[in-house]
C-alpha positions in Angstrom: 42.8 -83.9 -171.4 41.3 -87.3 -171.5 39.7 -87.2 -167.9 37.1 -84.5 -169.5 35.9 -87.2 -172.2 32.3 -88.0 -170.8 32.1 -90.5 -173.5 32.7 -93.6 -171.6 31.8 -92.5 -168.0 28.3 -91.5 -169.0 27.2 -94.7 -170.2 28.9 -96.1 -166.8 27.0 -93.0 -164.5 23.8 -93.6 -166.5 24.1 -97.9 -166.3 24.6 -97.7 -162.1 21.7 -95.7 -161.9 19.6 -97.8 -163.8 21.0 -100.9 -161.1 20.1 -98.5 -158.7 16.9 -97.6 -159.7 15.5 -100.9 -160.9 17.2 -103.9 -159.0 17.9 -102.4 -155.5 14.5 -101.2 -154.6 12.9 -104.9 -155.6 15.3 -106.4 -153.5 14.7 -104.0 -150.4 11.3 -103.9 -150.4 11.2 -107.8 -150.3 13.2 -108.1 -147.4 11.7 -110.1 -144.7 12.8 -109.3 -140.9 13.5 -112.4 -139.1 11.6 -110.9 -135.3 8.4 -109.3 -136.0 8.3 -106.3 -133.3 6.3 -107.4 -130.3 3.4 -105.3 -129.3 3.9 -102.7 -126.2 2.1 -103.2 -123.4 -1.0 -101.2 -122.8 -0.4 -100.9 -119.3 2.1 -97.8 -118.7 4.2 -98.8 -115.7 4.2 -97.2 -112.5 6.7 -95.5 -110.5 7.7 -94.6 -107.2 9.5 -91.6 -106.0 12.8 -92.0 -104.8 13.4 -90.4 -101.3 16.6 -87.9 -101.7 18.8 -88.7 -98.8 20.1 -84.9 -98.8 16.9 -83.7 -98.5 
């Protein structure tokens, strides 16, 4: 059965993890988001109850 011969799909297994392991991270970690996130306000905003017309 030539689908149980790990020969050639263990150096293929073992070669996308090393891609994995070594090229991706670099290139995620130097990603650069094009909008820094703004600041929230300090000021928490106020609300007014809503008079129920039911009630």
């Amino acid at each position: 059965m030539p689908q149980l011969d790990p020969a050639p799909w263990f150096y293929i297994l073992a070669y996308s993890w090393l891609v994995f392991l070594t090229i991706l991270p670099a290139k995620t970690t130097t990603h650069i988001f094009p909008n820094n996130p703004a600041p929230e306000d300090p000021k928490k905003p106020t609300t007014q109850p809503w008079a129920w017309p039911w009630h």
